[in-house]
VEXDO-800747 format. One record per residue (C-alpha): residue in one letter; x, y, z. Coordinates in Angstrom, 2 decimals, padded with zeros to 5 digits. Example, Ala and Ser with C-alpha at 12.3 -4.5 7.8 and 13.67 -1.06 7.14 Angstrom:
% residues 2
+---+---------+---------+---------+
| r |      c1 |      c2 |      c3 |
+---+---------+---------+---------+
| A |  012.30 | -004.50 |  007.80 |
| S |  013.67 | -001.06 |  007.14 |
+---+---------+---------+---------+
***
This chain:
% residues 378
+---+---------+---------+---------+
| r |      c1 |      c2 |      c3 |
+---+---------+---------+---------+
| X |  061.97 | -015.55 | -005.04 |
| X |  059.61 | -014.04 | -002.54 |
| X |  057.35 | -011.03 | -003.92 |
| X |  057.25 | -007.70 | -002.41 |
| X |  053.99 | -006.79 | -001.42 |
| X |  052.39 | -003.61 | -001.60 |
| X |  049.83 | -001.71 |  000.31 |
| X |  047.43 |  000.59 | -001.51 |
| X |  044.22 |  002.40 | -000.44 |
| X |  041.00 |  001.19 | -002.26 |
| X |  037.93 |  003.65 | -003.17 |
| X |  035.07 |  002.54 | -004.47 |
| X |  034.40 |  003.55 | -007.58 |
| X |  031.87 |  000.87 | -008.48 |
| X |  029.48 |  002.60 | -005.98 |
| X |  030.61 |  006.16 | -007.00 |
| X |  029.48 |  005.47 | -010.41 |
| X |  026.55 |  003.57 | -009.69 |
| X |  025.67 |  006.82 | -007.33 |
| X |  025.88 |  008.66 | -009.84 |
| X |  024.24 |  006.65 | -012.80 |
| X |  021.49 |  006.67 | -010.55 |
| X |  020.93 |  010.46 | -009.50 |
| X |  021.14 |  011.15 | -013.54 |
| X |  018.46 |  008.78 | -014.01 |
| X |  016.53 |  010.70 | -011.65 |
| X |  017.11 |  013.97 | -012.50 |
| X |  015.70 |  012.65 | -016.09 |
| X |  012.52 |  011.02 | -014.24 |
| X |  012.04 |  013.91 | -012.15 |
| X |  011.82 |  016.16 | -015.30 |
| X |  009.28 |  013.91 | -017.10 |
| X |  007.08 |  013.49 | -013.58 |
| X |  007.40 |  017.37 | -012.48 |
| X |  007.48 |  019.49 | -016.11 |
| X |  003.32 |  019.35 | -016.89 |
| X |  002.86 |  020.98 | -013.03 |
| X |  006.42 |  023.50 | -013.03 |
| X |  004.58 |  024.60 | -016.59 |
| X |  001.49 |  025.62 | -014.30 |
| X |  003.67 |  027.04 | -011.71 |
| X |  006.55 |  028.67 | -013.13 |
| X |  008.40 |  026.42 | -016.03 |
| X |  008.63 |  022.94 | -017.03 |
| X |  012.35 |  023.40 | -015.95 |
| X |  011.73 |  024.92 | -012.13 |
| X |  012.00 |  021.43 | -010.54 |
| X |  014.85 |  020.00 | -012.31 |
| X |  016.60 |  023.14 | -011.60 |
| X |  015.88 |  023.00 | -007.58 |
| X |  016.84 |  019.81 | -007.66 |
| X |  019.58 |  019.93 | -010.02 |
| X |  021.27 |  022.58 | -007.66 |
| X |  021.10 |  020.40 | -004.61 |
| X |  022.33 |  017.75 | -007.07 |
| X |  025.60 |  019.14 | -007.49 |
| X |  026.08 |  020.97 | -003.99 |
| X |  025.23 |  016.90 | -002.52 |
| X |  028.21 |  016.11 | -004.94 |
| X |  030.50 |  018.58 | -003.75 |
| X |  030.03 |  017.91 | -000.30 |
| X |  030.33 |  014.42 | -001.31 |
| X |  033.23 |  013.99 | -002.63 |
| X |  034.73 |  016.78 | -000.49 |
| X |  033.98 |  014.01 |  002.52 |
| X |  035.08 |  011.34 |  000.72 |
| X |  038.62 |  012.73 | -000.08 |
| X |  039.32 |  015.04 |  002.68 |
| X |  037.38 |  014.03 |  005.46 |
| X |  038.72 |  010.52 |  007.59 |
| X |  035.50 |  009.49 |  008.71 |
| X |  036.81 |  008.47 |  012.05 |
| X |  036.55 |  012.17 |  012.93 |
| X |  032.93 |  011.88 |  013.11 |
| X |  032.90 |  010.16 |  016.52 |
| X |  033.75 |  013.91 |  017.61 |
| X |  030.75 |  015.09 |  015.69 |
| X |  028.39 |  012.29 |  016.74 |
| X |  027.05 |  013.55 |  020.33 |
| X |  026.98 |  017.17 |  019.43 |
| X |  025.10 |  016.88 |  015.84 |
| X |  022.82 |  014.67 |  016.99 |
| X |  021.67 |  017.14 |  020.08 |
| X |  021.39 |  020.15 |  017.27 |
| X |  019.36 |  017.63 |  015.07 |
| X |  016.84 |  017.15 |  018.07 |
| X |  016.74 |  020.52 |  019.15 |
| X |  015.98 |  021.48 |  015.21 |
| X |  013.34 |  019.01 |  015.71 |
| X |  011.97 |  020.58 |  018.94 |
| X |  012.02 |  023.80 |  017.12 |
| X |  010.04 |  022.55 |  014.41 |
| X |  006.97 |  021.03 |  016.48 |
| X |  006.85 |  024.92 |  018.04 |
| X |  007.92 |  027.15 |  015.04 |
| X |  008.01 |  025.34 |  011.65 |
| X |  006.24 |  025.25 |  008.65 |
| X |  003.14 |  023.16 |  008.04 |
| X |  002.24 |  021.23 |  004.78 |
| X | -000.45 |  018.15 |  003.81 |
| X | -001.52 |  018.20 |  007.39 |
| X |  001.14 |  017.86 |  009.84 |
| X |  004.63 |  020.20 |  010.91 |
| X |  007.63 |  019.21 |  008.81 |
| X |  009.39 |  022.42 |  007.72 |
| X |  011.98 |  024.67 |  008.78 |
| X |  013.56 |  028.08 |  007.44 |
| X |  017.23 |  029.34 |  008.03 |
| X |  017.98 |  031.87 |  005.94 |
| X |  015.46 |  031.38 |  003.69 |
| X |  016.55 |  028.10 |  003.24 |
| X |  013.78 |  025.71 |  003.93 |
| X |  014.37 |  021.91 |  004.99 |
| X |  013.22 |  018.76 |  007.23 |
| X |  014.90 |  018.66 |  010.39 |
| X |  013.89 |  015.13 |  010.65 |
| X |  015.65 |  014.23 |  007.88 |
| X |  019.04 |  015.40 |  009.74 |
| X |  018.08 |  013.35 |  012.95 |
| X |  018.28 |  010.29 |  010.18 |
| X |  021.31 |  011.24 |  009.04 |
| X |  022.92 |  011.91 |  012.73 |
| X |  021.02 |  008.76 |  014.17 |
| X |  023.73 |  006.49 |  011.97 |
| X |  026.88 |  007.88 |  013.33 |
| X |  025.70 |  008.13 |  016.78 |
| X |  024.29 |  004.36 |  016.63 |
| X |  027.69 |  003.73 |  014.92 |
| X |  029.41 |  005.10 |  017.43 |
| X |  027.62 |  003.61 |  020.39 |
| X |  027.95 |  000.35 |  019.05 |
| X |  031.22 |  000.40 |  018.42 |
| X |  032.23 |  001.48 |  021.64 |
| X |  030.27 | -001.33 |  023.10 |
| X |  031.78 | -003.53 |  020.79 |
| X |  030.81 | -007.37 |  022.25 |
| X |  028.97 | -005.86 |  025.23 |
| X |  026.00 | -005.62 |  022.64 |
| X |  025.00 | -008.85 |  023.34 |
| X |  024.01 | -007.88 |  026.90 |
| X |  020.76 | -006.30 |  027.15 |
| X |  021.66 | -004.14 |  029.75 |
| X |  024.18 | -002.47 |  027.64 |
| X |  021.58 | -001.68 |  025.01 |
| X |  019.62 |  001.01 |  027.17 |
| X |  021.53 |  003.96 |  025.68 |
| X |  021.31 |  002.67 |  021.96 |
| X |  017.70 |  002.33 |  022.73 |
| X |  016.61 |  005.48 |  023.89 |
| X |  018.60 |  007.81 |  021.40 |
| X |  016.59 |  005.79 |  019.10 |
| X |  013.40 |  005.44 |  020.54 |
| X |  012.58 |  009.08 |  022.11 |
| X |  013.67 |  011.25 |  018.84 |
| X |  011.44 |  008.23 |  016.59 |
| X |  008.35 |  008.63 |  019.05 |
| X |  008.45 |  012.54 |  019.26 |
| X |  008.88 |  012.82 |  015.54 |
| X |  006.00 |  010.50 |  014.81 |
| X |  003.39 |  012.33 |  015.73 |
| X |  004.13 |  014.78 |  013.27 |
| X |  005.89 |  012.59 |  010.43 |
| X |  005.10 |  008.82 |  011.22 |
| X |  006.86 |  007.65 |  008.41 |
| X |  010.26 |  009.10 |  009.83 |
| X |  009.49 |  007.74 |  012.47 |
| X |  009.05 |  004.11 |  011.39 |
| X |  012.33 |  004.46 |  009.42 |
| X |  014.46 |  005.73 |  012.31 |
| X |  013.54 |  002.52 |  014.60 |
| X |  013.81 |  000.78 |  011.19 |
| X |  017.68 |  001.74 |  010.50 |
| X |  018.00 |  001.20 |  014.51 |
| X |  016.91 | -002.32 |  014.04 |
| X |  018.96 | -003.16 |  011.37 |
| X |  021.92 | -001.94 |  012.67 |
| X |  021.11 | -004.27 |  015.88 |
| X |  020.33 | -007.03 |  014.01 |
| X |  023.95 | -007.03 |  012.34 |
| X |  025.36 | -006.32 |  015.77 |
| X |  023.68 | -008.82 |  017.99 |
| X |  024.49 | -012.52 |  018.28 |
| X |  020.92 | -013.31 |  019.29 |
| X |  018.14 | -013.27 |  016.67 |
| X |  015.15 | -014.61 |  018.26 |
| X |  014.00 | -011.10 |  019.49 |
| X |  014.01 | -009.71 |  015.79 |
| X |  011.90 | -013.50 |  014.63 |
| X |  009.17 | -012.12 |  017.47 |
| X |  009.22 | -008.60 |  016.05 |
| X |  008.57 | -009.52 |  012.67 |
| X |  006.08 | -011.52 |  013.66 |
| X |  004.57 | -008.70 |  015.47 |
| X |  004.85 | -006.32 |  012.26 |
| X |  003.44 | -009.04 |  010.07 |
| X |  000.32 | -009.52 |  012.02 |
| X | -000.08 | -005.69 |  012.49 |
| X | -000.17 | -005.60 |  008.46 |
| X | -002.69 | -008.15 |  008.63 |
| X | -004.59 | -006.54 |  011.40 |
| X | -004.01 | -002.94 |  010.07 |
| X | -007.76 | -001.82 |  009.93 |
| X | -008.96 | -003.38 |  013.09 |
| X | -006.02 | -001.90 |  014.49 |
| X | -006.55 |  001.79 |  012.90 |
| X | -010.32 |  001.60 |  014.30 |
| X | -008.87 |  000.78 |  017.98 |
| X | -006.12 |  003.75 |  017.20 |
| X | -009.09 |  005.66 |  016.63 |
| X | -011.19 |  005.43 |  019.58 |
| X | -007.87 |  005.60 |  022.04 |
| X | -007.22 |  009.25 |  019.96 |
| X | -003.63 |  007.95 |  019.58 |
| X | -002.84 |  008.83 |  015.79 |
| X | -003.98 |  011.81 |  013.27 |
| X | -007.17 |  011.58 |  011.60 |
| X | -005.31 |  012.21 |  008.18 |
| X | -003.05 |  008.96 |  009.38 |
| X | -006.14 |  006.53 |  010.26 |
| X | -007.42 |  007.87 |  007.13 |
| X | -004.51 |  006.79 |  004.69 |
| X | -004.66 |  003.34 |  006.42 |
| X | -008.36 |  003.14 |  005.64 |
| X | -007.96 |  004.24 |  002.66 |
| X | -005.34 |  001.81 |  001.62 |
| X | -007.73 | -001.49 |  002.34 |
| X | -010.71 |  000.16 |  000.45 |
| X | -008.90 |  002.46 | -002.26 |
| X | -012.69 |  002.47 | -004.04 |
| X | -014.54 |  003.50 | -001.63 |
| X | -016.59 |  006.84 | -002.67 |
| X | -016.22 |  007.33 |  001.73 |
| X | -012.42 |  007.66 |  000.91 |
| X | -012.49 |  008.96 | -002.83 |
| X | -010.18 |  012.11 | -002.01 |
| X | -007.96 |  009.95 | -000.38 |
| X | -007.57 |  007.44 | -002.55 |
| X | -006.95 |  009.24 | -006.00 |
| X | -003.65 |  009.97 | -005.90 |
| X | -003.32 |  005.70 | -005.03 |
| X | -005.72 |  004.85 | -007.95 |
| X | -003.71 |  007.15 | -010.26 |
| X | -000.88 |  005.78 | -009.65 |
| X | -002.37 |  002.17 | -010.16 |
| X | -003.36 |  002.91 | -013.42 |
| X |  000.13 |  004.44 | -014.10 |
| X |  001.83 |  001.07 | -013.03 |
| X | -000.83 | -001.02 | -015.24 |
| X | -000.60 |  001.24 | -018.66 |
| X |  003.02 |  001.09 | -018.40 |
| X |  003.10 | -002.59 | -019.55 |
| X |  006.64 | -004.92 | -020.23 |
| X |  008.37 | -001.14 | -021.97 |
| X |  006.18 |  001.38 | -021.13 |
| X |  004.50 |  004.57 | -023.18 |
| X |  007.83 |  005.93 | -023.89 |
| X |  010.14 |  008.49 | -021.83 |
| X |  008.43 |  011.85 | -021.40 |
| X |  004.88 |  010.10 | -022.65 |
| X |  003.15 |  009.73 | -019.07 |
| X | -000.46 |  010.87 | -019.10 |
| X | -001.15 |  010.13 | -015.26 |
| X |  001.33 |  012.93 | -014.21 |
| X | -001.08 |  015.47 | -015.23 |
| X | -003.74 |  014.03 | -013.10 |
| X | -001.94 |  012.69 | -010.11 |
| X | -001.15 |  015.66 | -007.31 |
| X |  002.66 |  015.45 | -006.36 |
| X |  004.16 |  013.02 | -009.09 |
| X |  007.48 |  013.96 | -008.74 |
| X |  007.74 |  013.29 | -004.97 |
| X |  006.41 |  009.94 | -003.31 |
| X |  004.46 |  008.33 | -006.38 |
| X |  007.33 |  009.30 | -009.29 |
| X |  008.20 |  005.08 | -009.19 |
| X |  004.38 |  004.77 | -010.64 |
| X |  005.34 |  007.56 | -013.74 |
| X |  008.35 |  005.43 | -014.14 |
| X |  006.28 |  002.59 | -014.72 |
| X |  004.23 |  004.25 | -016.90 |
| X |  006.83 |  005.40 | -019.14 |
| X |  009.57 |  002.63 | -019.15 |
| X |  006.99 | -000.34 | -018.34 |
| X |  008.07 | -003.22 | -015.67 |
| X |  011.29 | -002.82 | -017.87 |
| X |  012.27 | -000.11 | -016.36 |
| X |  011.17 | -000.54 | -012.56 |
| X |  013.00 | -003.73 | -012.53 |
| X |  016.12 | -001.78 | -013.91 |
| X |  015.78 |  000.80 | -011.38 |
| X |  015.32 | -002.12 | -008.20 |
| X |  018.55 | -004.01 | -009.74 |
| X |  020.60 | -000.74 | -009.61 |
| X |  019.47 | -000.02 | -005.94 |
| X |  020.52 | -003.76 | -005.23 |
| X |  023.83 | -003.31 | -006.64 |
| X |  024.64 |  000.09 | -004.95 |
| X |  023.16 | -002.32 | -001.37 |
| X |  025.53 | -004.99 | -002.49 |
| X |  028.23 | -002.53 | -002.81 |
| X |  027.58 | -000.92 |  000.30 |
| X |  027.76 | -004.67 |  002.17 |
| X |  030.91 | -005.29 |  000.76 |
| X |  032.43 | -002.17 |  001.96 |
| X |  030.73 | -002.73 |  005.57 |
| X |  032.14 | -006.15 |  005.52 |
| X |  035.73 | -004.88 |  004.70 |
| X |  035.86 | -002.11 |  006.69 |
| X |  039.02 | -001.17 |  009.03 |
| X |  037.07 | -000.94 |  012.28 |
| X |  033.54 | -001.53 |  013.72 |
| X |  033.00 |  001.90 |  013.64 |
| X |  033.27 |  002.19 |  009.81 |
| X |  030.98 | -000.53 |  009.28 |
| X |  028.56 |  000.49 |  011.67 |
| X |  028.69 |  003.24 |  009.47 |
| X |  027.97 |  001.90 |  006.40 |
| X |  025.66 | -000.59 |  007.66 |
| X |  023.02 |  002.24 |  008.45 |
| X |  023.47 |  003.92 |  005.30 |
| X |  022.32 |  000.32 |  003.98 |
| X |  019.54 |  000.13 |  006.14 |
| X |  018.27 |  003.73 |  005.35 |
| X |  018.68 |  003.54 |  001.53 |
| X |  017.08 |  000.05 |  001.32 |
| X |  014.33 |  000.92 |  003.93 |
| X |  012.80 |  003.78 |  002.01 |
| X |  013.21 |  002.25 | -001.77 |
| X |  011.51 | -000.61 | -000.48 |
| X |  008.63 |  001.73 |  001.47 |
| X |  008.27 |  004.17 | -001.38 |
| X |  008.09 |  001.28 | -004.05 |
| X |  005.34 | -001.13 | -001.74 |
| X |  003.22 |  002.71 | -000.97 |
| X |  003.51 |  002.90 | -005.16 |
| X |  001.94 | -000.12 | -005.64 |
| X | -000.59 | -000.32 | -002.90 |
| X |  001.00 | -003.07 | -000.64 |
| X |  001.36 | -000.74 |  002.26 |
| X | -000.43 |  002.72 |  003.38 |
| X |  000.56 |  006.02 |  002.09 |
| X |  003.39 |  007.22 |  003.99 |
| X |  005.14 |  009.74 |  002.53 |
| X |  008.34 |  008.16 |  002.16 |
| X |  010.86 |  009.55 | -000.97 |
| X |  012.45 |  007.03 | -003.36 |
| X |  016.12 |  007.36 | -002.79 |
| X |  018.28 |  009.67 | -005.52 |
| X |  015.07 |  009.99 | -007.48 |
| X |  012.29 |  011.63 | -005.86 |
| X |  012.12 |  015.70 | -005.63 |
| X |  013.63 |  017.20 | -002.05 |
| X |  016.52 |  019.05 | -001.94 |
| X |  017.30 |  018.01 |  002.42 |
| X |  016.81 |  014.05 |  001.70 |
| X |  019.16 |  014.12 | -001.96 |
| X |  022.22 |  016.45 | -000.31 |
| X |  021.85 |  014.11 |  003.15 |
| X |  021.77 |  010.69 |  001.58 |
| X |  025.24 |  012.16 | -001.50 |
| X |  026.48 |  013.35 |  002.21 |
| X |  026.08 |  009.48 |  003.61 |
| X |  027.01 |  008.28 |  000.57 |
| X |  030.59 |  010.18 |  000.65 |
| X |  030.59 |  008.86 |  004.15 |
| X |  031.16 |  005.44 |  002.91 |
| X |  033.71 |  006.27 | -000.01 |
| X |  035.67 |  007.77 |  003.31 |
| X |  035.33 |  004.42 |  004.82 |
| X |  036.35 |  002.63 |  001.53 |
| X |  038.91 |  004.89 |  000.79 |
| X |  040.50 |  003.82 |  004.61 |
| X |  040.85 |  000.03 |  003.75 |
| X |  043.82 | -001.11 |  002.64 |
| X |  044.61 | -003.77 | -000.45 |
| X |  047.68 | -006.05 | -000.40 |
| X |  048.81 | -006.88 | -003.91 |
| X |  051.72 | -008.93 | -004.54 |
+---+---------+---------+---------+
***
């Protein structure tokens, strides 16, 4: 007797809860990172409560996109969020708020936020689109001139100010190529061009320097970084030798949750360094939990990618991948010393209310996409 099959919709709840195992976790970090400097400011409470309100209006929206939204809609929003993400951008460079040097901040309504963290966030589903739309034309080099400059122009403009954004926006445009492309010898040469720029990084800084083509408070992170004991560079350096000595007191367990000393001497624990009061408190322990459950929620987000309806939902997902796994690996190799100080956030952990409600907003993105593929069971 022949079985009757049956079609059903399949949502990911693996991810969903790993999400939001994840963003709990954080919250919890955040609270032991932030409390000794909210005490000085306000209340040992005032950062988990900004963040905790994001936390669950990123939820909302999330699962308000994941369950009512298809995300196939979004090809209508691609063209025209993108364009308002650049012109916020634009705005910004003439109008926004500075901080540690450089022009990142905007206010609407008293609301303040990075408008380069919404170019991210529109860069995916415009790539997404544009790729799928070119669909095996990729291939041809002469099709890639659009993908290339919606990439390239917002990455170059918004470097100056934030070079770190703009390293991760050519990053997740790379990424997504790679997966796209049939031909990989192009990405072999570019690696080998970023791995002998890591090896050349100070020469290269000095000849930076005399063409005046970066900041001074960028040349001086990268010189920094090869000589963090320097007295030349000691002001530099001491939130990167703090956060050494976090990582090394830590040990296999740590001091205990709540127990870190170094977050009462390191300046902004809870944003960029918090993986180095993790460390300190829950030992290597702990980091390598924290790495294994941002592998898992990657491996999750492949398998969705890979059994996605169309190429536009996995184009999708793909550059959520490459942005979450980008800046984990960034923020954790800028925590221990392996790269310069960039100013990148660890994913679902780190304080900022823009980058947590964008990256629950990508995440419900790909529960949409889930949601759309169909099972057959028999």
């Amino acid at each position: 007797m022949t079985r009757t099959k049956k079609i059903v919709s399949f949502y990911d709840y693996s991810l969903l809860f790993a999400v939001l195992f994840i963003l709990g976790f954080g919250l919890l970090i955040l609270y032991s990172a932030s409390s000794g400097r909210g005490d000085m400011e306000e209340s040992a409470m005032s950062y988990l409560r900004k963040q905790g309100f994001f936390a669950v209006g990123g939820l909302v929206l999330m699962f308000g996109l994941s369950h009512l939204l298809d995300y196939r809609f979004l090809r209508v929003l691609a063209l025209p969020g993108f364009a308002a993400a650049c012109g916020l951008v634009l705005l910004t460079a003439a109008y926004g708020a500075a901080s540690h040097g450089s022009t990142r901040w905007f206010t609407i309504f008293g609301v303040r936020f990075q408008p380069s963290e919404l170019v991210k966030f529109t860069l995916i589903i415009m790539e997404a689109r544009e790729f799928s739309r070119l669909g095996s034309q990729v291939n041809s080099k002469k099709s890639l001139r659009q993908p290339l400059l919606l990439a390239f122009f917002p990455a170059i403009f918004i470097a100056f100010s934030n070079l770190s954004t703009g390293i991760i926006i050519l990053g997740i445009f790379s990424l997504m190529l790679f997966v796209a492309r049939k031909e990989y010898k192009p990405f072999f040469y570019l690696f080998l061009l970023l791995l002998l720029l890591y090896l050349a990084a100070y020469p290269f800084a000095v000849l930076m320097e005399k063409c005046h083509i970066m900041h001074g408070y960028q040349l001086m992170r990268i010189y920094a970084w090869k000589r963090p004991l320097d007295p030349r560079y000691v002001s530099k350096t001491y939130q990167t030798v703090q956060g050494l000595y976090a990582i090394g007191s830590g040990g296999i367990f740590g001091r205990g949750l709540g127990e870190s000393l170094q977050k009462f001497m390191m300046p902004e624990a809870q944003n960029d360094m918090i993986f180095t009061i993790l460390c300190e408190e829950l030992g290597l322990f702990g980091a390598v939990s924290l790495i294994l459950i941002y592998l898992f929620i990657l491996y999750r987000l492949y398998d969705i990618a890979r059994n996605a309806p169309d190429l536009f939902g996995s184009f999708l997902v793909i550059g959520v991948m490459s942005h979450i796994g980008l800046q984990a690996v960034l923020n954790i190799a800028v925590a221990c010393n392996q790269i310069p100080n960039t100013g990148v956030t660890l994913p679902f952990v780190s304080y900022g209310g823009t980058a947590l409600v964008l990256l629950l907003l990508e995440i419900g993105i790909c529960l949409s996409v889930s949601k759309q593929t169909k099972l057959e069971l028999r």
